[in-house]
C-alpha positions as CSV (number, residue, x, y, z in Angstrom):
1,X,-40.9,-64.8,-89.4
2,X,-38.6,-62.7,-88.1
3,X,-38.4,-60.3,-90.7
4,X,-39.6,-56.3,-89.6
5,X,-43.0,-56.3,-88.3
6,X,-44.6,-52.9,-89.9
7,X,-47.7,-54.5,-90.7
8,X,-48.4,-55.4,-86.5
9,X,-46.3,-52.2,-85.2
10,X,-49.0,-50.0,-87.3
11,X,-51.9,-51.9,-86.0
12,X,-50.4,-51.6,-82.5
13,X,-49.7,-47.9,-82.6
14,X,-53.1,-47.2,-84.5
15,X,-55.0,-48.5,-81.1
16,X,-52.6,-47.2,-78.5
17,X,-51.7,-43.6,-79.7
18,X,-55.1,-42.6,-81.1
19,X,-58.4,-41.7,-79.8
20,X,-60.7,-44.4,-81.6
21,X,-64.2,-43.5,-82.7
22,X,-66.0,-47.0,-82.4
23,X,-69.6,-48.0,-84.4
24,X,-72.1,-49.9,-83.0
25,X,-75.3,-51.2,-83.8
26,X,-77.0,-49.5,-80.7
27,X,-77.1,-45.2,-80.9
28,X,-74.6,-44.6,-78.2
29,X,-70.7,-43.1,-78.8
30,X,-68.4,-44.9,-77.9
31,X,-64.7,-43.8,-77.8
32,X,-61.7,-45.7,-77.5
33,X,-58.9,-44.5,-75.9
34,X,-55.0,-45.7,-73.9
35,X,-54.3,-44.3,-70.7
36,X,-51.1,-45.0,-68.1
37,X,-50.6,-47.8,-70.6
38,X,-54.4,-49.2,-70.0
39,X,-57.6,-49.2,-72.2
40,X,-60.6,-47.5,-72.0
41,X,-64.0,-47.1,-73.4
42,X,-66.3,-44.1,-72.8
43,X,-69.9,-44.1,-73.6
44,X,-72.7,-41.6,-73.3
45,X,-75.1,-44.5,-72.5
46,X,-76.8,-44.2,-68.7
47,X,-76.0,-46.4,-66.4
48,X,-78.7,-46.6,-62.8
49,X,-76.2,-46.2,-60.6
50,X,-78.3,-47.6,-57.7
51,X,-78.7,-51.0,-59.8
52,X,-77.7,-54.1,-57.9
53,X,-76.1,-55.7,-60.4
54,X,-73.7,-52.4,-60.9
55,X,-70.3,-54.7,-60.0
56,X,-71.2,-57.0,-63.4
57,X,-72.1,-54.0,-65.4
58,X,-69.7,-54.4,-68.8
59,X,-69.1,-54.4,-72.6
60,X,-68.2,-58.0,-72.8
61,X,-68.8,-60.0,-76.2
62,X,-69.3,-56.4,-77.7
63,X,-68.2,-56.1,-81.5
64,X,-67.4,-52.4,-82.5
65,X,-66.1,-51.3,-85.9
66,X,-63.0,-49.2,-86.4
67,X,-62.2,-48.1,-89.5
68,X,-61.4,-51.3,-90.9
69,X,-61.3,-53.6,-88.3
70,X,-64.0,-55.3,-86.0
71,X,-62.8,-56.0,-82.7
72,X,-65.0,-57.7,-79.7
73,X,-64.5,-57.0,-76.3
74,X,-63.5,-60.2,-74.1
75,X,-63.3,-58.8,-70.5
76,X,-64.3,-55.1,-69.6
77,X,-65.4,-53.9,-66.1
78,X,-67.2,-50.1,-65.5
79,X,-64.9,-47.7,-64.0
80,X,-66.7,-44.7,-63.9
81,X,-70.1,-43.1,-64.4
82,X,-70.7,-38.7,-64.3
83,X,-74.2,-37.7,-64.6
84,X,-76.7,-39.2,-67.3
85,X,-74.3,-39.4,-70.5
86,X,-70.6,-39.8,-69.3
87,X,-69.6,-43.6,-68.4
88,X,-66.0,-45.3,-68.8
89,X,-65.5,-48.8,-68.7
90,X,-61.6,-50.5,-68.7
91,X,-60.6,-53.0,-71.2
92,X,-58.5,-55.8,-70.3
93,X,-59.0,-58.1,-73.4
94,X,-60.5,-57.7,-76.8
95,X,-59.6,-59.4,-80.6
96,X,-60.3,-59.3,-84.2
97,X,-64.1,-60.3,-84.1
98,X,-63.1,-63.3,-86.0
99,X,-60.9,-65.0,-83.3
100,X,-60.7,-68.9,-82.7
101,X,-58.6,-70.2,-79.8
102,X,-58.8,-73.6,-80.9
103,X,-57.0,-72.4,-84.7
104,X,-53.5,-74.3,-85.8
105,X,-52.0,-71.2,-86.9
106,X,-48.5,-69.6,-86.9
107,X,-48.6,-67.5,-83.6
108,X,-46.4,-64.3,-82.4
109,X,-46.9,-62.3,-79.3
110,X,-45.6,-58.8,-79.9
111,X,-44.6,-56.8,-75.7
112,X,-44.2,-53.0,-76.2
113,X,-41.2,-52.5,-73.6
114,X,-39.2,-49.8,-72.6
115,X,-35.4,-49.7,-74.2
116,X,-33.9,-49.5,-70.7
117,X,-35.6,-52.9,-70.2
118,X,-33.8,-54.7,-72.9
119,X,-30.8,-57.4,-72.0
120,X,-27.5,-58.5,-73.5
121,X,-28.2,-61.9,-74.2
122,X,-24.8,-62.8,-73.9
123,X,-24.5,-62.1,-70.1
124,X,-26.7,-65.3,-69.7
125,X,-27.3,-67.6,-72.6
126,X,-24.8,-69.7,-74.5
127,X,-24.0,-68.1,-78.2
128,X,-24.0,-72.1,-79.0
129,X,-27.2,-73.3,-81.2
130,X,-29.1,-70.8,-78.6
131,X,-28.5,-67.2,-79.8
132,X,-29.8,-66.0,-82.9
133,X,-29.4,-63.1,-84.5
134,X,-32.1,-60.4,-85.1
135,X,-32.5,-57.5,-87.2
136,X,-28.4,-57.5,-88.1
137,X,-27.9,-58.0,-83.9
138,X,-25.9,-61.0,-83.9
139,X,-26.7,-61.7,-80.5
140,X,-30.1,-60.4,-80.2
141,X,-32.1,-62.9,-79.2
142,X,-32.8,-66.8,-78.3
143,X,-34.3,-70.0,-80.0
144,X,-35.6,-73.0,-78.1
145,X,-37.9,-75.8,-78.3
146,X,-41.2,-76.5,-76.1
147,X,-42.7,-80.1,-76.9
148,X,-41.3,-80.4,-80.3
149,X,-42.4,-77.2,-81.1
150,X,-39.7,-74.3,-82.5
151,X,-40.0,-70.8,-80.5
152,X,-38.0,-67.6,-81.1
153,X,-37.6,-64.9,-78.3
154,X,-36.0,-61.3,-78.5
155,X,-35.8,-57.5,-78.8
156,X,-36.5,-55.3,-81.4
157,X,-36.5,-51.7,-81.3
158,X,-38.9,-51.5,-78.0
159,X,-40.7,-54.5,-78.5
160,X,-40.1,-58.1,-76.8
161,X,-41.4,-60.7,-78.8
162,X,-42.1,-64.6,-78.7
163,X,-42.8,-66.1,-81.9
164,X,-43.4,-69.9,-82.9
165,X,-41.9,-71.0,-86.6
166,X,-44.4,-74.0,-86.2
167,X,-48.2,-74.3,-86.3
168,X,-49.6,-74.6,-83.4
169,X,-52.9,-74.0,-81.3
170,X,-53.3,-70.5,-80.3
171,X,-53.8,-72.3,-76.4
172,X,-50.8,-74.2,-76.7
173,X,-48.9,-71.2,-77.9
174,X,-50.7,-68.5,-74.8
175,X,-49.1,-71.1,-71.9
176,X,-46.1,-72.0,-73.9
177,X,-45.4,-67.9,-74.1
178,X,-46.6,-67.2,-70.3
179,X,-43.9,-70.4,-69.2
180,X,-41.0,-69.0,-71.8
181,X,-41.6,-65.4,-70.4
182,X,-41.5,-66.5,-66.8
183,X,-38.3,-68.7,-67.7
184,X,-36.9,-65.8,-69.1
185,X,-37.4,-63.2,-66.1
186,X,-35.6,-66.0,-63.5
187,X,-32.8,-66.0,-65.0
188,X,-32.4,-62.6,-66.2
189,X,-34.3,-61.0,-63.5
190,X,-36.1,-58.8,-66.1
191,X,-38.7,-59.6,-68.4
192,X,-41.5,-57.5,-70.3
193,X,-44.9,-59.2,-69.7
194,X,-47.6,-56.6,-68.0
195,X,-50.0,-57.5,-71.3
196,X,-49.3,-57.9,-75.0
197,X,-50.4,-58.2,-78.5
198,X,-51.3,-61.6,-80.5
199,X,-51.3,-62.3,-84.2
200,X,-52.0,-65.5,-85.8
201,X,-50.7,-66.1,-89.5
202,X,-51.8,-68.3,-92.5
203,X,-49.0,-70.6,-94.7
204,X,-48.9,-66.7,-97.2
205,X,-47.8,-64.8,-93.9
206,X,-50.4,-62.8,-93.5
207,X,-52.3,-61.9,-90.5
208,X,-55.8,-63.4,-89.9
209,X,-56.5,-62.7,-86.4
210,X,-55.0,-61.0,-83.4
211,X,-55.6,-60.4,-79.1
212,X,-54.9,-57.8,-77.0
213,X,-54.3,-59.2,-73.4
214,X,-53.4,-57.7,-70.3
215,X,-54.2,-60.7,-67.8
216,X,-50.2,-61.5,-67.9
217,X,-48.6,-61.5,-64.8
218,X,-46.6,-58.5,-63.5
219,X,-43.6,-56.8,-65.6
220,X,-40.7,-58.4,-63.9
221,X,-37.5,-56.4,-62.7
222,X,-35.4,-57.3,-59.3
223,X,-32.2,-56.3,-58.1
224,X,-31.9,-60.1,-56.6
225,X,-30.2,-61.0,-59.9
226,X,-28.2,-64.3,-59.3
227,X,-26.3,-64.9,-63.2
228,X,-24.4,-63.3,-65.6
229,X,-21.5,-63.7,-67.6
230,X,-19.8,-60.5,-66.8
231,X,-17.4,-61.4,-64.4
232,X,-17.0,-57.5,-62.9
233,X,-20.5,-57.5,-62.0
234,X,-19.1,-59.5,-59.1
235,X,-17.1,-57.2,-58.2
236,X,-18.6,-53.9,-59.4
237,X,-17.7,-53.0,-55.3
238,X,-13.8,-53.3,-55.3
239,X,-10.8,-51.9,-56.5
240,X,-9.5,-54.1,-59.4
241,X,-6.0,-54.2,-60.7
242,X,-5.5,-53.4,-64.4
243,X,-2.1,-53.5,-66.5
244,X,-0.8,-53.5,-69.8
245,X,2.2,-55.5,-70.7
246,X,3.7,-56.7,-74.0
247,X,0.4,-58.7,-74.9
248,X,-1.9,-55.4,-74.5
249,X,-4.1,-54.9,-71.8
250,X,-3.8,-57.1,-68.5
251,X,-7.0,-58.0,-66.4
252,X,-7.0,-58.6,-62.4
253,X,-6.1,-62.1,-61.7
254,X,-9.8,-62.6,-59.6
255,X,-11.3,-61.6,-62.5
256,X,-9.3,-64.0,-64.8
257,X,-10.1,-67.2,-62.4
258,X,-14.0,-66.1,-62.0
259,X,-14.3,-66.0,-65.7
260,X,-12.7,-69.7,-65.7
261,X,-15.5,-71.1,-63.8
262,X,-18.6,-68.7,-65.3
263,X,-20.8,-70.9,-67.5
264,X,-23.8,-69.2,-69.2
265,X,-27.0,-70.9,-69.5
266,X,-27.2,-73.5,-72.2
267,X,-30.3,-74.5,-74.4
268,X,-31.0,-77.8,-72.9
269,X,-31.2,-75.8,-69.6
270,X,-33.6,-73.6,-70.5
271,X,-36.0,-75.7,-72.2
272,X,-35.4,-77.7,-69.1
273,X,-36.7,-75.2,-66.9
274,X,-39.7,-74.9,-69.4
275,X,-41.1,-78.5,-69.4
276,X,-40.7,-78.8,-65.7
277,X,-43.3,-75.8,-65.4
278,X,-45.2,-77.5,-67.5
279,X,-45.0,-80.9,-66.7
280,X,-45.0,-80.5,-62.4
281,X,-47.0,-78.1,-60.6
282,X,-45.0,-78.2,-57.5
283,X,-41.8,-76.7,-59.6
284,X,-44.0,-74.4,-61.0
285,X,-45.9,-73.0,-57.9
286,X,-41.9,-73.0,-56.4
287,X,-40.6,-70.7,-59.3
288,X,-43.3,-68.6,-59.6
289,X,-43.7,-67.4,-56.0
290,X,-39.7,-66.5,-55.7
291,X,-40.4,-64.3,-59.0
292,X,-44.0,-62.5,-57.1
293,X,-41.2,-62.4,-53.7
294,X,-38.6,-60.8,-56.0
295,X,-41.4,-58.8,-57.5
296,X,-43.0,-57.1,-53.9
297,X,-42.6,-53.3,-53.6
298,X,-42.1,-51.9,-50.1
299,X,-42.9,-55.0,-48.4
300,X,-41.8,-55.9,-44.9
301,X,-38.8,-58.0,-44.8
302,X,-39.6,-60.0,-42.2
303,X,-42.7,-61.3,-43.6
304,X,-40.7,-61.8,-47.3
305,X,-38.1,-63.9,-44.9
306,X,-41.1,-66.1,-44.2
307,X,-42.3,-66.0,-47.9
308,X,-38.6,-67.5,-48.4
309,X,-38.6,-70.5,-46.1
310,X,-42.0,-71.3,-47.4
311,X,-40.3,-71.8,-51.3
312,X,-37.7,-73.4,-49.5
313,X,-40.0,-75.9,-47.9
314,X,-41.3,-76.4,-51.5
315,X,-38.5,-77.3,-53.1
316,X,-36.8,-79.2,-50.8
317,X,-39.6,-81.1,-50.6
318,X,-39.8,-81.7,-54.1
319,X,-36.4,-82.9,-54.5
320,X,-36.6,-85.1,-51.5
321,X,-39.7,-86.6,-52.9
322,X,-38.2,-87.3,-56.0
323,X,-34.9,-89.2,-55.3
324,X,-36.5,-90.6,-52.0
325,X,-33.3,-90.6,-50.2
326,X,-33.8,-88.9,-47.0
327,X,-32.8,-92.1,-44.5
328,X,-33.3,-94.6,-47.3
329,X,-31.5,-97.1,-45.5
330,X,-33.4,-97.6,-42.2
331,X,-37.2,-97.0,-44.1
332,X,-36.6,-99.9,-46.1
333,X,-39.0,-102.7,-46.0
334,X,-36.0,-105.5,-45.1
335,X,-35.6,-103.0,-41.5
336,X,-39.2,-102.9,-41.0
337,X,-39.1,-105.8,-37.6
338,X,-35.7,-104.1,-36.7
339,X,-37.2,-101.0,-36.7
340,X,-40.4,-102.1,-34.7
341,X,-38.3,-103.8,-32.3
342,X,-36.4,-100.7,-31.8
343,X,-39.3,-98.7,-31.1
344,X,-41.1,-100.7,-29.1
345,X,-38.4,-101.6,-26.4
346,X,-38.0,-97.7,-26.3
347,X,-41.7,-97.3,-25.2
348,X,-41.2,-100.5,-22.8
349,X,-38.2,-98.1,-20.7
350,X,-39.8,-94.7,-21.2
351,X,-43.3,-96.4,-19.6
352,X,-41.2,-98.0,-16.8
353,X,-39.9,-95.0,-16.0
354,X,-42.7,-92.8,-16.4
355,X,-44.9,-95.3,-14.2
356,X,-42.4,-95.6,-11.4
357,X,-42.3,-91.7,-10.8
358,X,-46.4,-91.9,-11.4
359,X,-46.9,-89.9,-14.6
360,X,-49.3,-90.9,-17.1
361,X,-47.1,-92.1,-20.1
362,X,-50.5,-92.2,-23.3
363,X,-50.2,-89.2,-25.1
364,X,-47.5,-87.9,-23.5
365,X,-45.1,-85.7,-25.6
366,X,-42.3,-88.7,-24.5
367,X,-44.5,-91.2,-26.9
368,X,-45.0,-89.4,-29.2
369,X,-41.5,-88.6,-30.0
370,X,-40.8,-92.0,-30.1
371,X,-43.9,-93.2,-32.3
372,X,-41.9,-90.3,-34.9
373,X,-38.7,-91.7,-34.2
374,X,-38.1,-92.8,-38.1
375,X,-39.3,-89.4,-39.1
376,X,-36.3,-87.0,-40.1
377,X,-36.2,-83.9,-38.3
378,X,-37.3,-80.6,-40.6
379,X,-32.8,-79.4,-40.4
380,X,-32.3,-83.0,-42.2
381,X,-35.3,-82.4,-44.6
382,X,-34.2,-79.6,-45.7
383,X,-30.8,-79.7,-46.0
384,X,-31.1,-83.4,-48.0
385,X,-31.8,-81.6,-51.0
386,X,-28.5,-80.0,-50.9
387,X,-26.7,-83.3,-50.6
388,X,-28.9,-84.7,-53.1
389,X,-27.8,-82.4,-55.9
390,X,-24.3,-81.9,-54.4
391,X,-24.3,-78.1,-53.2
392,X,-21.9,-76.9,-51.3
393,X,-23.5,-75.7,-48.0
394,X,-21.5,-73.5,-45.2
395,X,-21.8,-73.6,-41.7
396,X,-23.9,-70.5,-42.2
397,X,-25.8,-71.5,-44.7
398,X,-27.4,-74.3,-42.5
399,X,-27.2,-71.6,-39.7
400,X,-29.8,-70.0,-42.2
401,X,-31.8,-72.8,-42.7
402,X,-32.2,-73.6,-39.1
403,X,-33.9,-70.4,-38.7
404,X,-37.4,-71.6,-41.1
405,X,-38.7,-72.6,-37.9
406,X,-39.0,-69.1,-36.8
407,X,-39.9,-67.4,-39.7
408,X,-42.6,-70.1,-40.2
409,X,-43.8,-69.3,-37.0
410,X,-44.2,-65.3,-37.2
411,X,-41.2,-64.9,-34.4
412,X,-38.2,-63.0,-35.1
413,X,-34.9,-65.0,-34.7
414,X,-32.8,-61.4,-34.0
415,X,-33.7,-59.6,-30.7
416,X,-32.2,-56.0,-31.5
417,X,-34.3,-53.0,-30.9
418,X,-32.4,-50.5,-32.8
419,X,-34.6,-50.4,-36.3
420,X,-31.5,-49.5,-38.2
421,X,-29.7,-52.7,-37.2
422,X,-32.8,-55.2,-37.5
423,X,-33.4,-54.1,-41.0
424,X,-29.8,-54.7,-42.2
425,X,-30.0,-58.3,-40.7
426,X,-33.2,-58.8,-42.2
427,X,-32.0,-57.5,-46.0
428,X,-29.3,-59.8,-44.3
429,X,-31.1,-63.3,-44.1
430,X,-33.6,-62.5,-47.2
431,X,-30.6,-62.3,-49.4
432,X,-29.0,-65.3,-47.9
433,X,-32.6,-67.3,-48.1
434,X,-32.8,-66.4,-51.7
435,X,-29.5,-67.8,-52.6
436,X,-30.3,-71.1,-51.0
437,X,-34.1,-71.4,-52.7
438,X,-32.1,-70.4,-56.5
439,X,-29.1,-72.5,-55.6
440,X,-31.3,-75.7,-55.7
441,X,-33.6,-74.4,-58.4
442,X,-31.0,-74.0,-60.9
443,X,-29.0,-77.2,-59.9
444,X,-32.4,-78.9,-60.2
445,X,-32.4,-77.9,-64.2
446,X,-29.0,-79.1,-65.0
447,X,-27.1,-75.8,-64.2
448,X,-23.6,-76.2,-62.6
449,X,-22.2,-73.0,-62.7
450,X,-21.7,-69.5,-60.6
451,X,-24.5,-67.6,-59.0
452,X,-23.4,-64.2,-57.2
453,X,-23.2,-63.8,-53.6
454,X,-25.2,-61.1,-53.3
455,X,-25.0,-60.9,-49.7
456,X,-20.9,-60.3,-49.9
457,X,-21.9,-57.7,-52.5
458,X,-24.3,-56.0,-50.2
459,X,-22.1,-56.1,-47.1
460,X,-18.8,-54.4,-49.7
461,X,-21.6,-51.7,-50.9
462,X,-22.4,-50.7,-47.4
463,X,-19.2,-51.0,-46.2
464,X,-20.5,-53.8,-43.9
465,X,-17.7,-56.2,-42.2
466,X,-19.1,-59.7,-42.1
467,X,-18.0,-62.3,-45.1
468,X,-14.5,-61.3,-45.5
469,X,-13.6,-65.2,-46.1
470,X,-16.3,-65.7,-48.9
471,X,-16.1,-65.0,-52.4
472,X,-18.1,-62.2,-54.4
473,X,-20.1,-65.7,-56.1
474,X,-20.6,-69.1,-55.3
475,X,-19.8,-72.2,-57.2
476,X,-22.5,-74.7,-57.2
477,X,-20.0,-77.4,-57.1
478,X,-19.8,-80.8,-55.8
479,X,-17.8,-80.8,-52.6
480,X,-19.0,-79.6,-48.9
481,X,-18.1,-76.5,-48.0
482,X,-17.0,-76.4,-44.3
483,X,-16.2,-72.6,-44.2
């Protein structure tokens, strides 16, 4: 199926770049029309404006003729009403009037996007049994695998487009696309997915029902990028050396040892990142907020610090939970009169000593800490995870993490008035926070490789002094880091 698409370009050109004349069994006129890449449908039917039920007024389950198609409105709301014959309702869904969710069909989603928001494929995915090639692209797009199920993903001309090669419910295939999309932007930090076109084929090809939908999440583009293959990328900031010798041209040694240690993301990875969407809503709830973080326009960067060490909480969590490791030894059952005895000689002295100097020792904060003396403190919690999947971790990056706490608790850890100064340390420690949520993230799915140091980046681009002794990326190796 991935032969041209003129068939579903023409039908998706016909209803965005034409005012539609719709029928309907009523007497009104009723115009459909695409506007700031949204749809709308204006009638000369009268509305009471001074209706209470004006907020539900809509077109839903609607069926208007167009030319030669039927199409049935799924979710509308009113926009707009001038005078007695003027009122325009939006259109967020509609479909061929013939539409069954619940139909084993042969499914492709068709994205119109922008071609300054296509991607080299190569600066991410492995060309082995991943990349396919599209339209006489050899590496133009991807093919992976969701739950036995065969899925194609890629460009062509300005279209993104997900497409299964198997038959498949039309529900299966909508979260399948959603989770493939959202897998896509996280490791690309771009993806088309603001709304998008549906067609479902028979076993002759040929289309027998299609969606519009515009209930996707938000088209995804941030400059918090963490992988790529293209080793000057990392250091698009510096002055690299370049010769020629006898053997042609002569790259700079850093770039020579980075590309020796870049690894692009494999197939098993991907599909990885997929199933654990799909399969644990924690992971998913993780991945998606650090994509609607990434996302935020003009948003205060203390508050998206916080948003930060609330994912990290997450995830750390999560990974803690599942190897149940974090002071494994002493929470045993076999300790369990050990660790009684412990505790309760400790609450023998601190009573003593509280009752000789007369203070009241129930409920004080003194026995408490000790009834919690088993319970790892949050620095441990959090930093496990990093042990547990054997990432590196600097004295700064657990500097970092030790600052969750005040973040969590709407106080700023830096006390400078100047605003120029604050804001720079904040970009600061929400770059920093971001490489520690990824870091686990993709170590979670199998990935081993490089992620950039944006922060080093940042600091070269501004001509900022601050990480001369760390690298423009970070290797999410297997040995601590004690720099």
């Amino acid at each position: 199926m991935t032969k041209l698409i003129e068939e579903e370009l023409t039908l998706i050109n016909f209803f965005e770049n034409t005012k539609i004349e719709l029928t309907n069994t009523d007497n009104y006129q009723y115009l459909l029309y695409r506007e700031n890449e949204k749809y709308f449908i204006q009638s000369n039917k009268y509305i009471n404006t001074n209706s209470s039920n004006l907020r539900f007024e809509c077109i839903n389950d609607t069926v208007f003729t167009i030319d030669k198609y039927n199409i049935k409105i799924l979710s509308s709301q009113l926009k707009s009403t001038e005078g007695f014959n003027k009122t325009i309702y939006s259109v967020d869904k509609f479909h061929s009037d013939i539409f069954d969710r619940n139909r084993q069909l042969k499914y492709k989603l068709i994205i119109p996007c922008d071609e300054k928001n296509k991607i080299h494929y190569n600066d991410y995915f492995s060309l082995r049994n991943f990349m396919i090639s599209i339209n006489r692209t050899p590496s133009g797009g991807i093919e992976f695998e969701i739950n036995n199920l065969n899925f194609q993903m890629y460009h062509l001309n300005n279209h993104f487009i997900v497409e299964t090669t198997d038959i498949v419910l039309f529900n299966d295939f909508d979260k399948y696309c959603r989770l493939a999309l959202a897998s896509f932007g996280f490791i690309t930090g771009s993806v088309c997915m603001g709304q998008g076109y549906y067609f479902g084929y028979n076993s002759d090809e040929k289309i027998v029902q299609f969606l519009f939908d515009s209930s996707f999440y938000n088209t995804y583009k941030t400059q918090y990028r963490l992988i790529t293959t293209n080793a000057y990328e990392y250091y698009q900031n510096v002055d690299l050396n370049f010769d020629f010798d006898e053997n042609g041209f002569k790259s700079d040694e850093r770039i020579n040892s980075l590309n020796e240690q870049l690894k692009p993301i494999e197939k098993s990875i991907f599909e990885t990142l997929i199933i654990k969407l799909i399969e644990n809503a924690k992971f998913s709830e993780a991945v998606f907020s650090i994509i609607s973080i990434n996302n935020l326009k003009s948003f205060s960067s203390f508050l998206k610090a916080g948003l930060y060490t609330i994912v990290l909480e997450m995830v750390t969590s999560l990974i803690n939970n599942s190897k149940n490791t974090v002071q494994e030894d002493i929470l045993k059952e076999n300790h369990k009169e050990t660790r009684n005895a412990i505790k309760n000689k400790l609450h023998e002295i601190a009573k003593e000593l509280f009752e000789s100097n007369e203070i009241e020792y129930n409920n004080s904060i003194v026995e408490k800490r000790i009834n919690g003396i088993y319970t790892p403190i949050n620095i441990d919690k959090l930093t496990e995870a990093y042990k547990i999947l054997q990432i590196p971790l600097t004295d700064k990056d657990r500097k970092n993490i030790k600052l969750r706490n005040k973040f969590l608790h709407g106080s700023s850890p830096f006390k400078d008035k100047d605003l120029d100064t604050l804001s720079k340390k904040l970009l600061y420690i929400n770059l920093e926070l971001n490489y520690l949520v990824n870091a686990l993230i993709f170590k979670y799915i199998g990935y081993d490789g490089v992620l950039k140091n944006l922060t080093k980046i940042y600091l070269d681009y501004s001509n900022l002094n601050g990480l001369e002794e760390q690298e423009y990326y970070k290797v999410l190796g297997t040995k601590e880091n004690k720099k």
